[in-house]
C-alpha positions in Angstrom: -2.2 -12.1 4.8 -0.1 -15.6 5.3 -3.2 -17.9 4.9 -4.5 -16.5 1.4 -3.3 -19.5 -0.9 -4.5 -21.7 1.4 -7.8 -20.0 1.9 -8.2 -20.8 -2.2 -7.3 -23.9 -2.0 -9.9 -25.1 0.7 -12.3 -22.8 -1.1 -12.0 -24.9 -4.0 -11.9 -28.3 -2.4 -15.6 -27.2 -0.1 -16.9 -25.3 -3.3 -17.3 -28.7 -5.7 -19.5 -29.8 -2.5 -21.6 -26.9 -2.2 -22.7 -27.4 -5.9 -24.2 -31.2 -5.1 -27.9 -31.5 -3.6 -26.5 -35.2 -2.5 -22.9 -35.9 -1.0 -21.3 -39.6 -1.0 -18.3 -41.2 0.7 -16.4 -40.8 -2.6 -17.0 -36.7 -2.6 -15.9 -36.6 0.8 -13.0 -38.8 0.3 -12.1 -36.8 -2.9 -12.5 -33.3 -0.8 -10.3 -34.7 2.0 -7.6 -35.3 -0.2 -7.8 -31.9 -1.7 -7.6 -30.2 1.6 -4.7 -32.9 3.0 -2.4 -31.5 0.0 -3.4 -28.0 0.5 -2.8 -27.9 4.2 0.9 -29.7 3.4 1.4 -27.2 0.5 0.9 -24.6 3.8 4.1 -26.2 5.8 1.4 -27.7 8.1 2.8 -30.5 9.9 2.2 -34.0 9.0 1.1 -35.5 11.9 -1.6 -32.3 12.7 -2.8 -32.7 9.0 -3.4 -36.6 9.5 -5.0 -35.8 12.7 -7.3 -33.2 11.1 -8.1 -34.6 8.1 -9.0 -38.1 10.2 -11.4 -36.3 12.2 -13.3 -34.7 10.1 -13.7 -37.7 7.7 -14.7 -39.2 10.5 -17.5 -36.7 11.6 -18.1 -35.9 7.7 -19.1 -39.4 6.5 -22.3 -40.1 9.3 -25.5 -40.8 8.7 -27.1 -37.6 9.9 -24.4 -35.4 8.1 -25.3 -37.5 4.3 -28.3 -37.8 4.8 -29.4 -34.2 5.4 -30.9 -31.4 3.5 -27.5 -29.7 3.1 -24.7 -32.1 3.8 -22.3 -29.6 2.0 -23.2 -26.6 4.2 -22.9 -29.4 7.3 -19.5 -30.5 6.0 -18.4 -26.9 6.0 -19.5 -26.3 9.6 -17.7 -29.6 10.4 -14.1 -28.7 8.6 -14.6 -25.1 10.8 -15.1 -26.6 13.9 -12.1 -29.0 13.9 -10.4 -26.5 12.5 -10.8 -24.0 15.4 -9.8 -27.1 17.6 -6.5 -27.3 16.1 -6.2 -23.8 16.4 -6.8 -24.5 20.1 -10.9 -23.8 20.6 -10.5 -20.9 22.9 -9.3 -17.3 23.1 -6.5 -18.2 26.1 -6.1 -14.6 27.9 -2.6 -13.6 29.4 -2.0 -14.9 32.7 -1.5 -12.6 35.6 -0.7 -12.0 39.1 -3.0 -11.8 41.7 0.1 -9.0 43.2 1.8 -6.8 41.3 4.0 -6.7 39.4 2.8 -9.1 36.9 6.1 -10.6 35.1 6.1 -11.8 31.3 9.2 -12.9 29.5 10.0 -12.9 26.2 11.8 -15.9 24.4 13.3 -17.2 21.0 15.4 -16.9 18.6 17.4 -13.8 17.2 15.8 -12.3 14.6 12.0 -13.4 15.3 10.9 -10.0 16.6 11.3 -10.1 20.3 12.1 -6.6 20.8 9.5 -5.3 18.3 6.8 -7.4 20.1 7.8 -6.3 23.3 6.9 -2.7 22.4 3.8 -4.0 21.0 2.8 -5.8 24.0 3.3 -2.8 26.0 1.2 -0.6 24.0 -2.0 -2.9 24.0 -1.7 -3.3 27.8 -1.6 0.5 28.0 -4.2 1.1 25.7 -6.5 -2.2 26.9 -5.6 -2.0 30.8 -4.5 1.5 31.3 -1.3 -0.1 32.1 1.9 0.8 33.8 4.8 -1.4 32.3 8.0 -1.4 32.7 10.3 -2.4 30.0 13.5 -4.5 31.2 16.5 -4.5 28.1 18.0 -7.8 29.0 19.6 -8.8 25.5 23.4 -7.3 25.8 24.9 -9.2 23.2 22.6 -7.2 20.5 23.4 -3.8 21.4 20.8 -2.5 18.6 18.1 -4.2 21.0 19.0 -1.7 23.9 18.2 1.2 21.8 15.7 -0.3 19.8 13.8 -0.6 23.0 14.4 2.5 24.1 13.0 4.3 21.3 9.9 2.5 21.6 9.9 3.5 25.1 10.3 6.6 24.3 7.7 6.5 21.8 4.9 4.9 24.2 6.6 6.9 27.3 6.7 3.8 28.9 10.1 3.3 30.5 13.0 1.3 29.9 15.0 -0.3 32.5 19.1 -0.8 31.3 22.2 -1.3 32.3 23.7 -1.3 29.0 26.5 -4.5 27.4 28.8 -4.8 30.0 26.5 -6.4 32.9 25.0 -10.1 32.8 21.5 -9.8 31.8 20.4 -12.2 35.1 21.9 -8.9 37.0 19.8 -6.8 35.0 16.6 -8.6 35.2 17.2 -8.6 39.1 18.0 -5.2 39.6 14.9 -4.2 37.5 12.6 -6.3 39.1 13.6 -4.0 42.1 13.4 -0.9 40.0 9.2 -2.6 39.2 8.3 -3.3 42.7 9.8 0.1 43.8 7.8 2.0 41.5 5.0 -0.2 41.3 5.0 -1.2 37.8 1.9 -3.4 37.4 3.3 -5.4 34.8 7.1 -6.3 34.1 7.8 -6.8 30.4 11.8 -8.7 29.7 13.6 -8.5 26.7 15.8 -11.8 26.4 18.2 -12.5 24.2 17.9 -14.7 21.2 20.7 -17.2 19.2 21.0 -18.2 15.5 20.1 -21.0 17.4 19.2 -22.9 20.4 22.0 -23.7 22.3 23.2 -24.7 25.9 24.7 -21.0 27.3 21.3 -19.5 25.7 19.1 -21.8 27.8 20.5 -21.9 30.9 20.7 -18.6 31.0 17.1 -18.1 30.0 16.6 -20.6 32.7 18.2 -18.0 35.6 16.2 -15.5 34.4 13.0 -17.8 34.9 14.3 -18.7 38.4 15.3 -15.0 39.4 11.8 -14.0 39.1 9.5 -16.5 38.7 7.4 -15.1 35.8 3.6 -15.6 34.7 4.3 -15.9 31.4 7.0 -17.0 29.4 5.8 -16.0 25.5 8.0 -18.1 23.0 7.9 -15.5 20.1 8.2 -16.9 16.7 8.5 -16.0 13.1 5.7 -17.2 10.7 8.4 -16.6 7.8 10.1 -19.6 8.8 7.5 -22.2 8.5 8.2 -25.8 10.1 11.0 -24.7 11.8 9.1 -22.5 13.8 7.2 -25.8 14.8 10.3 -27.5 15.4 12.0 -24.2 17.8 8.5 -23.8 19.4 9.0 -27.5 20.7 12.8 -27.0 21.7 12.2 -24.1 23.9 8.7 -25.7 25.3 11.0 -29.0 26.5 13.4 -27.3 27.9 11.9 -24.1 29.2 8.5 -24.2 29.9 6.6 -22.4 27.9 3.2 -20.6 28.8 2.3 -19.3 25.2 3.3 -18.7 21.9 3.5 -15.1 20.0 3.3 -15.5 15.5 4.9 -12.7 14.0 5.0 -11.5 10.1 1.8 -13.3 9.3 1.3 -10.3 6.8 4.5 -11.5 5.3 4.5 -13.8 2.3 4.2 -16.8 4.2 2.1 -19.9 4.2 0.8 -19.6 7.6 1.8 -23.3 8.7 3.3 -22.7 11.7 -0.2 -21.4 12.8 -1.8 -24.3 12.5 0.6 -26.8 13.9 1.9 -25.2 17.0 -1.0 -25.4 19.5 -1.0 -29.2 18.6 2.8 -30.2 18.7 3.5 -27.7 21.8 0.3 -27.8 23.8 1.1 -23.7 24.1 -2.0 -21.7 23.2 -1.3 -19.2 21.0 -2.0 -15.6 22.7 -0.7 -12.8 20.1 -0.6 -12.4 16.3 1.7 -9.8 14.5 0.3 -8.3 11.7 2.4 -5.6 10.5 5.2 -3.2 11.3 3.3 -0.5 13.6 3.0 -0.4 17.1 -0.6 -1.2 17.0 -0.6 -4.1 14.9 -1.2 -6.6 17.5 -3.6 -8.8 17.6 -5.5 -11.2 20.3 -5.3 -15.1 18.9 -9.1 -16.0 18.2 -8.9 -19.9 17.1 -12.5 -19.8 15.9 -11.9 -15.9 14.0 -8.6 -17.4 12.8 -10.3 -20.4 11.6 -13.2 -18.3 9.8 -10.8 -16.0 7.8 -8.6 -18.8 6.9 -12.2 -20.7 5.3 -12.6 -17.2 3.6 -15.9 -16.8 6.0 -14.7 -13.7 7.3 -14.0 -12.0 11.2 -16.7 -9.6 11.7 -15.5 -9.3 15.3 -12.3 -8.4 14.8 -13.1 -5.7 12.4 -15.3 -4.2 14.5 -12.4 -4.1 17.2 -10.1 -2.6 15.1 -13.1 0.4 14.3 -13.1 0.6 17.8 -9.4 0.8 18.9 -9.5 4.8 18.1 -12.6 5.7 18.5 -13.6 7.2 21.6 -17.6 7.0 22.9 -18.1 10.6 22.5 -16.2 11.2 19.2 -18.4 7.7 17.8 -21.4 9.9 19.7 -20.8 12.9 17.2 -20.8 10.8 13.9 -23.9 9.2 14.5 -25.7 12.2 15.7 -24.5 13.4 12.2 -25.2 10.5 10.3 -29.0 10.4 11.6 -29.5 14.5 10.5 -27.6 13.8 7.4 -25.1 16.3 8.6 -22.0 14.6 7.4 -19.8 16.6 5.7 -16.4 16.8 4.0 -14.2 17.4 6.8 -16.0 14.4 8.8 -15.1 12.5 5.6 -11.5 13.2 5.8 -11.6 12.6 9.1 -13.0 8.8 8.5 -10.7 8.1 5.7 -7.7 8.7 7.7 -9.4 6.4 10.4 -9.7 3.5 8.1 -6.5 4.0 6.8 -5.0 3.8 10.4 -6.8 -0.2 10.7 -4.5 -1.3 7.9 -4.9 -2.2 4.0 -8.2 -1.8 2.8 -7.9 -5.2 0.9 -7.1 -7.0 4.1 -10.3 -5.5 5.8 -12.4 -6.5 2.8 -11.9 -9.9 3.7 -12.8 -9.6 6.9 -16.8 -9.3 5.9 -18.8 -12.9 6.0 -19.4 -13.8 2.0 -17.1 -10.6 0.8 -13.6 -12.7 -0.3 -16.9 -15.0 -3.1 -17.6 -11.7 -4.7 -15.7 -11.8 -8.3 -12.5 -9.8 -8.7 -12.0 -8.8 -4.6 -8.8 -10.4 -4.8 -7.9 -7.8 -7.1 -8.7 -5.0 -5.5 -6.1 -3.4 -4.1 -6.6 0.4 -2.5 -3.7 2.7 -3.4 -3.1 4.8 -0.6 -1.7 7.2 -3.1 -5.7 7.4 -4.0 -6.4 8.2 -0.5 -4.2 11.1 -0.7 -5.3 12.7 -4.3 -9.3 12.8 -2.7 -7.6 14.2 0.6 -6.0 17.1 -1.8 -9.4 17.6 -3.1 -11.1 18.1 0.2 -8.2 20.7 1.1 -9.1 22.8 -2.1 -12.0 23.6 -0.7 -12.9 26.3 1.1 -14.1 25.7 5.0 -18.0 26.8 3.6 -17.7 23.9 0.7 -16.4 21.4 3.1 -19.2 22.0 5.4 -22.0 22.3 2.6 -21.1 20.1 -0.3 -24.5 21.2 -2.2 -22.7 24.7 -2.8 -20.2 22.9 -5.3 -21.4 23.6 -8.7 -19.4 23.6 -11.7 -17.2 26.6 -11.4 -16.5 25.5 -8.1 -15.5 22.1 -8.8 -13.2 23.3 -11.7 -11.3 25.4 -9.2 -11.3 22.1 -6.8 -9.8 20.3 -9.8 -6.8 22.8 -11.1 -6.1 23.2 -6.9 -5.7 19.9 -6.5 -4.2 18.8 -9.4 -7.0 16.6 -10.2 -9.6 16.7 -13.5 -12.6 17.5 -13.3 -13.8 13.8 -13.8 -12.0 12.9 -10.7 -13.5 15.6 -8.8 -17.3 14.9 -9.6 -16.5 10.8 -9.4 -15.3 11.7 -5.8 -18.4 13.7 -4.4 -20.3 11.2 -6.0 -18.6 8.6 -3.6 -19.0 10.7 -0.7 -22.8 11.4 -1.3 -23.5 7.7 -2.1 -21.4 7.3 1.3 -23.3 9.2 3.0 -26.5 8.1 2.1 -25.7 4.6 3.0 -24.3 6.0 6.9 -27.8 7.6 6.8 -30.1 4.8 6.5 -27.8 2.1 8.7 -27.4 4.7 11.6 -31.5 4.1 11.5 -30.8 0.3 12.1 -32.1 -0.3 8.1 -29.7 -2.7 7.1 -32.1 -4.0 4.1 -29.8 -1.5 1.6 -28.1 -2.1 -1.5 -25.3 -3.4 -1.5 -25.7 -5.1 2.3 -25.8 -8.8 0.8 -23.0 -8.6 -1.0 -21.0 -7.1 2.1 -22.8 -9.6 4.5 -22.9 -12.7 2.5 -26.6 -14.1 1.7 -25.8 -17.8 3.8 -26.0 -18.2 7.4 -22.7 -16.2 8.8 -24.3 -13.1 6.4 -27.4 -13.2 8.6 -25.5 -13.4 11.4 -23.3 -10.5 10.8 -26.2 -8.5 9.7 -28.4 -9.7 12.9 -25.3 -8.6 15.0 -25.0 -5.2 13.2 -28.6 -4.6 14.4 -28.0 -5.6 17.2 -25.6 -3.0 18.2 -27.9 -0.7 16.7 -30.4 -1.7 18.7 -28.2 -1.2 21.9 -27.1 1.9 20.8 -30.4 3.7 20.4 -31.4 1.9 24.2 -28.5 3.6 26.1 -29.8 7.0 24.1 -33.0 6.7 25.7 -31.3 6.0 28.9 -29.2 9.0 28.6 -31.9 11.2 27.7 
């Protein structure tokens, strides 16, 4: 993820706090240096990172914060909370219509990842709005854009509206507007075209196309890759187009995340969408205060429990937890849950996503091999349906037969059912809302945003067993 090196970084400069019972001007001066370098070593721009760093020095050096029982822990809380402000404070939805169809366009420069978020943006309102987009192919000078788009249509079976090279795009944006309101596309989703760089013919066309139709959104998509000069385009395009919001894609590129952090404040633009990866459904909603928990290595509870959710229907999530609470699970619901977790990205990335997870030594090391995945997958498929139903029939002439048929030793075999009973043990006791097991501090944290996470696991427990009862 883009933020990781400066996640250590701020780690280290909060971490020499943490480890004093008293805190003086000097130790916050000291720390405020620290994170000042680190958040310039992250292409954050200058004049965000003196505006940052001011305010929290300000905030961090009172009375009441020195003089308390746990300035460091206070001094924390005050470095995330300006933090999320820079971010922009609040989760800023997409703006919409009160009429259909509601019309977003798409703007920056070539290269950035219009076309692919586009696509993106089209599957989450079908998947989050039961959505009927229509897809309008307005950038003729990039003829790969046309088709691109139309095999992601064709993927989503969402339909694309073109009129292929040889027409001005304002023609094609008009004509599919009437193609939208004839079929009564509830949203409108335009692929512009995008320049090496900004220039005059770009704009004003741009500006047409705003004109023609009047849009609710105009999303400046930019890349993360390119650091301050994403700042620097972001604020072009804003003064001279308008802009309503601001996409960041390839922040799971090997980027220093600045641009993140200094857009809101130079453009004014919320930021509404992160890119996180080359699939269609890695697309997520901008969270300033997640965002600014992840990048202070505090985790995003939230957001992992979104992505769980994302392919999980009621009914299927019904099933496992009926199993779980008769210790019923078996192999092929095993299978079944690794290719789930799989789908919600690298395991490594997830990891970090649990409060107090990214302190535990070595868990920037780990790294899952999805090669792995597949070798225990090969195992499960050796078995017979009976064994992968009732893993207490595998005894040792069984599990040497698992082992040649998979390819696997015998050592790999047992270490694997071992996982998968240890697994299931653990499902067993959380799905009866005991979340006092081993291993649960470690995954939670043991500070405050641990017992939060826990108190909101329970929570959903709790809620869980309620609408039961109802049902029942």
């Amino acid at each position: 993820m883009a933020f990781e090196s400066l996640t250590e970084r701020l780690q280290q400069a909060m971490s020499k706090l943490r480890k004093k019972g008293k805190v003086s001007e000097a130790d916050v001066k000291e720390m405020m240096r620290e994170i000042r370098l680190a958040l310039l070593e992250a292409d954050v721009n200058l004049q965000v990172v003196k505006d940052f760093t001011k305010r929290v020095r300000e905030r961090a050096v009172g009375a009441e914060v020195l003089d308390s029982l746990s300035p460091a822990q206070q001094i924390v809380k005050i470095v995330d909370e300006e933090l999320t402000i820079t971010l922009g404070s609040e989760t800023v939805e997409l703006n919409k219509s009160p009429k259909i169809p509601t019309v977003i366009m798409m703007a920056g420069l070539q290269g950035a990842g219009k076309t692919t978020f586009t696509g993106k943006l089209a599957n989450y309102l079908k998947k989050n709005e039961n959505a009927r987009p229509l897809l309008i192919a307005g950038d003729v000078y990039r003829p790969a854009a046309i088709d691109q788009l139309k095999v992601l249509g064709q993927q989503l079976d969402v339909p694309v509206f073109d009129m292929g090279t040889d027409v001005s795009p304002v023609e094609i944006v008009r004509q599919g507007m009437e193609l939208a309101k004839e079929k009564k596309n509830d949203y409108v989703l335009i692929d512009t075209a995008g320049r090496l760089h900004i220039d005059e013919t770009l704009m004003d066309e741009l500006k047409q196309i705003k004109d023609l139709t009047q849009p609710n959104e105009i999303l400046l998509v930019v890349d993360a890759m390119t650091g301050q000069d994403a700042v620097n385009v972001a604020d072009s395009f804003n003064q001279q187009l308008g802009i309503t919001g601001v996409v960041i894609t390839k922040l799971d590129g090997d980027t220093r995340g600045g641009a993140a952090l200094s857009i809101r404040s130079v453009t004014g633009a919320p930021i509404k969408f992160i890119g996180s990866g080359e699939k269609l459904t890695d697309l997520e909603v901008f969270h300033p205060d997640r965002m600014a928990s992840r990048i202070l290595g505090m985790g995003d509870m939230l957001t992992l429990i979104e992505k769980a959710q994302q392919d999980y229907d009621e009914k299927k999530a019904e099933e496992l937890a009926q199993k779980m609470r008769e210790n019923s699970f078996d192999f092929n619901d095993f299978i079944e849950q690794l290719d789930q977790v799989m789908g919600m990205g690298p395991i490594e990335d997830l990891l970090k996503m649990i409060p107090g997870m990214n302190q535990m030594p070595g868990i920037e090391n780990i790294k899952v091999d999805p090669k792995d995945v597949e070798r225990k997958k090969a195992m499960v498929y050796s078995m017979t349906p009976a064994e992968r139903e009732n893993p207490d029939l595998l005894n040792p002439s069984r599990r040497r037969r698992i082992a040649a048929g998979s390819g696997n030793s015998v050592v790999e075999v047992n270490r694997m059912i071992k996982q998968f009973k240890e697994s299931r043990k653990m499902m067993q006791q959380m799905s009866k809302g005991d979340m006092n097991i081993p291993g649960m501090d470690q995954m939670f944290g043991t500070g405050v945003k641990g017992k939060l996470g826990k108190m909101a696991m329970n929570r959903m427990m709790k809620k869980n067993k309620k609408k039961k009862k109802k049902k029942k």
